[in-house]
TIGUTOR-291598 format. One record per residue (C-alpha): residue in three letters; residue number from 1; x, z, y. Coordinates in nm, 4 decimals, m for minus. Example, Ala and Ser with C-alpha at 12.3 -4.5 7.8 and 13.67 -1.06 7.14 Angstrom:
<site ala 1 <1.2300 0.7800 m0.4500>>
<site ser 2 <1.3670 0.7140 m0.1060>>
end
This chain:
<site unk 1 <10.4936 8.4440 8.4772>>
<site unk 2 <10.5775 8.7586 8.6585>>
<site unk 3 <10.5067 9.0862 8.4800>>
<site unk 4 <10.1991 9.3044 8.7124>>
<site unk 5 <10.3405 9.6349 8.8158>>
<site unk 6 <10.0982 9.9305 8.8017>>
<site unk 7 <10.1560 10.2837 8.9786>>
<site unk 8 <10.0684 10.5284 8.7836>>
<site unk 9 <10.0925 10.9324 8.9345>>
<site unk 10 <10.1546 11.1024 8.5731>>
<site unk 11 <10.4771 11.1524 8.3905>>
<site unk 12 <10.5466 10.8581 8.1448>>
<site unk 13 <10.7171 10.9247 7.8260>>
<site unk 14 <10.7700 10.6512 7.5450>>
<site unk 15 <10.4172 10.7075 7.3979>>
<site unk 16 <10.0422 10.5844 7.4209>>
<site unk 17 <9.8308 10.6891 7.7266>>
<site unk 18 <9.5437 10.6163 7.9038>>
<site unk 19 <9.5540 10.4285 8.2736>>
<site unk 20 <9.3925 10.6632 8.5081>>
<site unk 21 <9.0371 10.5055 8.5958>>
<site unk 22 <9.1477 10.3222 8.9456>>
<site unk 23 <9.4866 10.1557 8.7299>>
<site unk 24 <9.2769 10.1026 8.4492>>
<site unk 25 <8.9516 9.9329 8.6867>>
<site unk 26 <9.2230 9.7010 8.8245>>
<site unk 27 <9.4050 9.6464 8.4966>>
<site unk 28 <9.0913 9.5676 8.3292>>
<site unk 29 <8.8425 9.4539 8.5866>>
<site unk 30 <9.0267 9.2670 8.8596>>
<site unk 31 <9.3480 9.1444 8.6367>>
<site unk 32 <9.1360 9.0945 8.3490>>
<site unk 33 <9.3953 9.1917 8.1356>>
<site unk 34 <9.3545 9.2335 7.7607>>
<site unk 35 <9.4756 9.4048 7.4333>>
<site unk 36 <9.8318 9.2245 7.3806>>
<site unk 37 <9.9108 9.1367 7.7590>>
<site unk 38 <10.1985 9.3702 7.8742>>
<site unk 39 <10.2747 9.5614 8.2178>>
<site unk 40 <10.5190 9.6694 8.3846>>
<site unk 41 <10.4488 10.1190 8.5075>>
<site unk 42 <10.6066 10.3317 8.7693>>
<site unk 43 <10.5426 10.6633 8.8457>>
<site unk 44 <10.8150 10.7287 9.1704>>
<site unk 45 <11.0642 10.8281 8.9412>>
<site unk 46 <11.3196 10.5221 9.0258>>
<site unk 47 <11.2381 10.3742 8.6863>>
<site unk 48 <11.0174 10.0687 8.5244>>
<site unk 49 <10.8567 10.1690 8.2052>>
<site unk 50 <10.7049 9.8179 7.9958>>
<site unk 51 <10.3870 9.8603 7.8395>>
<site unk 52 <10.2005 9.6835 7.6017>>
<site unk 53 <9.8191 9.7227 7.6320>>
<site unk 54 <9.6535 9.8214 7.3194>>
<site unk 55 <9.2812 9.8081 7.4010>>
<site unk 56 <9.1193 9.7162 7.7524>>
<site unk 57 <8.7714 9.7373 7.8820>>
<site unk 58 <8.6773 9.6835 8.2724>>
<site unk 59 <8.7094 10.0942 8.2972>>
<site unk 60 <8.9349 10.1947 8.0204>>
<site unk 61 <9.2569 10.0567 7.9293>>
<site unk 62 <9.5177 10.2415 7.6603>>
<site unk 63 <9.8473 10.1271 7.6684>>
<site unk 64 <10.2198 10.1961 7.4523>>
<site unk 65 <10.5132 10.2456 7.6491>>
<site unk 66 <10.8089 10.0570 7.4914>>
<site unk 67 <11.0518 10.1156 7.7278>>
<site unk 68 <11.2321 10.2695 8.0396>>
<site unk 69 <11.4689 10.1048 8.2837>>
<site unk 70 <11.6206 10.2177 8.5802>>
<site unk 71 <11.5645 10.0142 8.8649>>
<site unk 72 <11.7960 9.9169 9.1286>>
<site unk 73 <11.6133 9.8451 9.4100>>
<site unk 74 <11.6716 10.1380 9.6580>>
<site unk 75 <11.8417 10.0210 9.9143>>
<site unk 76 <12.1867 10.2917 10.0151>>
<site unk 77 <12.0338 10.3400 10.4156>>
<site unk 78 <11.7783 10.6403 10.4425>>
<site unk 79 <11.5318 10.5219 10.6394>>
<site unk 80 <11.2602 10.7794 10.7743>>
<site unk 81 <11.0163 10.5941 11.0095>>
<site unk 82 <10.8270 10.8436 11.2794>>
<site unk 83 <10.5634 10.5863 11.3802>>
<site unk 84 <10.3085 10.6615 11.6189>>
<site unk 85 <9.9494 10.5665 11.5121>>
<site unk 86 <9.7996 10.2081 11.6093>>
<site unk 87 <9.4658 10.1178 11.6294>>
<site unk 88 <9.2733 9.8885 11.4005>>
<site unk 89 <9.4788 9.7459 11.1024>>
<site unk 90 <9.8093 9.6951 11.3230>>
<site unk 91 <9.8807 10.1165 11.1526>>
<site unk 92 <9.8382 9.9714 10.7518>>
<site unk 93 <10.0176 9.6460 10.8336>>
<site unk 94 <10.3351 9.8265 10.9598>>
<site unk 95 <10.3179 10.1095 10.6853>>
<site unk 96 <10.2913 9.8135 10.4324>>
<site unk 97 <10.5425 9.6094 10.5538>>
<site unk 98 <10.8000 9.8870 10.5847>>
<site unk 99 <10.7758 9.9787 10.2771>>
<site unk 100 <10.8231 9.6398 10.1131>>
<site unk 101 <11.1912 9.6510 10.3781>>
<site unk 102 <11.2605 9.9744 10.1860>>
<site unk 103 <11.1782 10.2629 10.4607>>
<site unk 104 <11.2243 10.6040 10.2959>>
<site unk 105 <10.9580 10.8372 10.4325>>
<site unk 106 <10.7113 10.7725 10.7102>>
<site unk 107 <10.5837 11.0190 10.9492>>
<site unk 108 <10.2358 10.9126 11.1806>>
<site unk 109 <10.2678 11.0354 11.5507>>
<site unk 110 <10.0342 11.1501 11.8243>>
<site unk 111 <10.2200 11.0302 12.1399>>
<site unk 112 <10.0478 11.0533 12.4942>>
<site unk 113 <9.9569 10.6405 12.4966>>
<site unk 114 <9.8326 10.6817 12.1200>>
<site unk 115 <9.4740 10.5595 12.2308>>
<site unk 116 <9.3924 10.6768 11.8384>>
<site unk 117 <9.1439 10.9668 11.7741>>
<site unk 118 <9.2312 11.1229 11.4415>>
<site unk 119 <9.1122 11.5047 11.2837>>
<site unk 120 <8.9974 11.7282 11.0624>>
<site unk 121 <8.8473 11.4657 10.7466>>
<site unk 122 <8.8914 11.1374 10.9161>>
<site unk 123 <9.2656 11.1725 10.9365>>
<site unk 124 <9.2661 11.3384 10.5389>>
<site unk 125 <9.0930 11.0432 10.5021>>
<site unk 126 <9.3696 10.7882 10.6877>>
<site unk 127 <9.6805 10.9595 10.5011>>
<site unk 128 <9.5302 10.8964 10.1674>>
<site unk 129 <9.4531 10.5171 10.2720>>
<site unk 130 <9.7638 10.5172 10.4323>>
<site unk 131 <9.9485 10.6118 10.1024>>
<site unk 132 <9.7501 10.3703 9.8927>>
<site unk 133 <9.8862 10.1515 10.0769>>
<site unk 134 <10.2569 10.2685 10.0079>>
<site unk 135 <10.1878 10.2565 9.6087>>
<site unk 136 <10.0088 9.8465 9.6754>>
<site unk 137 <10.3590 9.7685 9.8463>>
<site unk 138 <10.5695 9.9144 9.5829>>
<site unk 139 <10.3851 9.7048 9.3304>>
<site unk 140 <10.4333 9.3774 9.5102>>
<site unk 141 <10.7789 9.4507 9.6396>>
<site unk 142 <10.9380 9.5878 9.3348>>
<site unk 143 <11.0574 9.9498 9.4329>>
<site unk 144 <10.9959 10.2204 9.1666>>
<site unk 145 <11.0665 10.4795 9.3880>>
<site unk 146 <10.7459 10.5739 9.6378>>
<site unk 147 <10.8203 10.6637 10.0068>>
<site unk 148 <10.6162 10.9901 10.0847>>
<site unk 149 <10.3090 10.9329 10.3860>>
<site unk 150 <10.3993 11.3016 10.5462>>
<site unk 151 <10.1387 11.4846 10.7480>>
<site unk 152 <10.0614 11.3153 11.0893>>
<site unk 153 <10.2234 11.5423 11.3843>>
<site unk 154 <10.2237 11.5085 11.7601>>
<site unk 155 <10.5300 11.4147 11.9117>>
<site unk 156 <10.6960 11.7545 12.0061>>
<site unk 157 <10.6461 11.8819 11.6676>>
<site unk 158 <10.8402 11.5254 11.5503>>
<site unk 159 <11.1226 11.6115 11.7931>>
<site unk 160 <11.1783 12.0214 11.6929>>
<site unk 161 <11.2711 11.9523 11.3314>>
<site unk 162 <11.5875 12.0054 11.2366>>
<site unk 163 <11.7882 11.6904 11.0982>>
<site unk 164 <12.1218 11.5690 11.0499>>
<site unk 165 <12.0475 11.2317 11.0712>>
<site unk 166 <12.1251 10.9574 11.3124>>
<site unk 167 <11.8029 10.9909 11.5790>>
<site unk 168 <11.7019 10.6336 11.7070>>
<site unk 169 <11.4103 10.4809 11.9470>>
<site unk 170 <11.3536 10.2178 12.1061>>
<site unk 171 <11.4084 10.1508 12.4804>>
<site unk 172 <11.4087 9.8514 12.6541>>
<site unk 173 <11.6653 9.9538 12.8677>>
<site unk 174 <11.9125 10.0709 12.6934>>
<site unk 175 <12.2537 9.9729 12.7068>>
<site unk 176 <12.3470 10.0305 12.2731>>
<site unk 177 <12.2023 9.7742 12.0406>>
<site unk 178 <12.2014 9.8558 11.6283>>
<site unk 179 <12.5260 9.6131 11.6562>>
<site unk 180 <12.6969 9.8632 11.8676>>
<site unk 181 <12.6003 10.1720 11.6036>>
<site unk 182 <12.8712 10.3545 11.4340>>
<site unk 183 <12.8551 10.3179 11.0123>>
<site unk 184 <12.5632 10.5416 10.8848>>
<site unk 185 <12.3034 10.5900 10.5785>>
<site unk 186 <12.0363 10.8153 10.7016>>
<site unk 187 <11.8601 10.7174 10.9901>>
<site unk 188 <11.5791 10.8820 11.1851>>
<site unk 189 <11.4044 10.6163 11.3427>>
<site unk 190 <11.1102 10.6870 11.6248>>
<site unk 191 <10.8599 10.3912 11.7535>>
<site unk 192 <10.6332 10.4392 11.9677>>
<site unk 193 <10.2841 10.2848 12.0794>>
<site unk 194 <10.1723 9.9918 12.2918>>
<site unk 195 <10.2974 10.0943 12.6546>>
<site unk 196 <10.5812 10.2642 12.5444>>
<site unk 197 <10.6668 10.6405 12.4924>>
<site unk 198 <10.5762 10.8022 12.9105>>
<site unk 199 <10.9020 10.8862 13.0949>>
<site unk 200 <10.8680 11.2650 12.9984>>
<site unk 201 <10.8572 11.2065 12.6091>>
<site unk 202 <11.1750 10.9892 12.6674>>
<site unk 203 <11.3217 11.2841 12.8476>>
<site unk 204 <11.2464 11.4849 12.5630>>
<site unk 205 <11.3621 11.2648 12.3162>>
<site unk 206 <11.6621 11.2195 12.5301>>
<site unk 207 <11.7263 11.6466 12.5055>>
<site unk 208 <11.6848 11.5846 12.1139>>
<site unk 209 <11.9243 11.3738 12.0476>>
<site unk 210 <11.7547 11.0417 11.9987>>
<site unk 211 <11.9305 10.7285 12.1118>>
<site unk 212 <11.8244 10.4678 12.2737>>
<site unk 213 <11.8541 10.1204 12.1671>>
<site unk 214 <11.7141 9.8018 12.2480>>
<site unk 215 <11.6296 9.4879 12.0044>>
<site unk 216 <11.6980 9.1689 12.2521>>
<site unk 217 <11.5260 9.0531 12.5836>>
<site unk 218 <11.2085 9.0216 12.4469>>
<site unk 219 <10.9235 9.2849 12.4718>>
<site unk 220 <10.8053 9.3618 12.1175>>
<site unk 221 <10.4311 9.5112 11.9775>>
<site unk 222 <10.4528 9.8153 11.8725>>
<site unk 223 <10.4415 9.7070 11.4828>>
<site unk 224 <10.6829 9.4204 11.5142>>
<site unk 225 <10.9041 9.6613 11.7046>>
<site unk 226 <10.9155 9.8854 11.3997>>
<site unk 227 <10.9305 9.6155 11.1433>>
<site unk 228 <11.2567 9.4093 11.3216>>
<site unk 229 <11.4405 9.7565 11.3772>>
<site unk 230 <11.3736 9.8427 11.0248>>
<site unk 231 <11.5425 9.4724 10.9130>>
<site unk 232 <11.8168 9.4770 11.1776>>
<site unk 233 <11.9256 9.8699 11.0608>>
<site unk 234 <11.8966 9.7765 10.6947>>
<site unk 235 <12.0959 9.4173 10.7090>>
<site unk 236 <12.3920 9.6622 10.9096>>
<site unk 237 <12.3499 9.9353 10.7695>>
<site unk 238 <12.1434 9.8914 10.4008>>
<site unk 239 <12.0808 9.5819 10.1266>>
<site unk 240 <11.9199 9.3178 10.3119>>
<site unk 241 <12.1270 9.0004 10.2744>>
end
């Protein structure tokens, strides 16, 4: 019977602690877990700490941490996804499923054919659902380190910052395929919405360096575009088998 992994945002030393009251609700209330049943914590730290759970209610649950383990899950490509916002769930299913292909950082994008309206509390709102999200995958997929959700930017801003990394995007056109890519472990890679990126944001991204590659003959949506470039780039270039 597989072990239930729990994210928990605290430092975790070998000692007793209470689960914070959303670990502990779904510890207690939707696991139904009880005093003697044992868990497996993370905190981001790259580690699995085992817990044994000493008393459990359906809002409080104390637990003793017996143990730390590193884990060895992280794949060796960094992976930073620039992803411009979908509507309806088509944004959580890509975040969620990058995550469990081991992205390292995600970035949400304002791009001319967003077609998403996002400010002020309502996108506060989205980047803490969106990073809920990010914890959920880390617990089914394994990882014990937590990619970061970073602040939501328009495209330009996106494009100005200063990186070293290898700049990908996708382009139907384009002659280079990730086959064609010389070696590399950190990866900036841009998607963009349904319709495509307009021909003047692919001019710009052109002028900052991002290269344009294209995934077969097929045309893709915009969230299984991200998630088979994010499996092609990590079966060249990371841990998937």
């Amino acid at each position: 019977m597989r072990i239930p992994r729990i994210f928990v945002d605290q430092p975790l030393n070998l000692t007793e602690l209470e689960l914070p009251d959303e670990a502990a609700a779904h510890v207690g209330r939707v696991l139904r877990m009880q005093a003697g049943d044992v868990l497996q914590l993370f905190n981001g730290d790259g580690h699995n700490y085992q817990a044994n759970i000493l008393a459990s209610s359906k809002k409080s649950v104390r637990v003793e941490i017996t143990s730390q383990q590193p884990n060895p899950t992280e794949s060796g490509l960094w992976l930073h996804l620039g992803q411009v916002i979908s509507r309806g769930d088509r944004m959580d299913f890509a975040i969620q499923k990058a995550v469990e292909l081991g992205v390292s950082a995600i970035t949400p994008l304002f791009s001319e054919r967003c077609g998403v309206k996002l400010d002020g509390e309502r996108l506060e709102k989205k980047q803490l659902q969106w990073q809920k999200i990010v914890y959920s995958a880390c617990e089914q997929s394994g990882r014990s380190m937590v990619p970061q959700v970073l602040p939501a930017q328009t495209l330009p801003s996106w494009l100005a910052e200063p990186t070293k990394d290898l700049k990908l995007t996708l382009h139907p056109w384009a002659k280079d395929t990730i086959k064609t890519l010389a070696p590399c472990n950190k990866i900036r890679l841009m998607i963009g919405p349904e319709g495509g990126f307009s021909d003047p944001e692919m001019t710009a991204a052109t002028a900052a360096g991002y290269q344009g590659i294209q995934l077969g003959p097929r045309v893709l949506r915009t969230e299984t575009a991200a998630l088979t470039a994010i499996s092609a780039l990590q079966l060249q270039f990371g841990d998937l088998a």
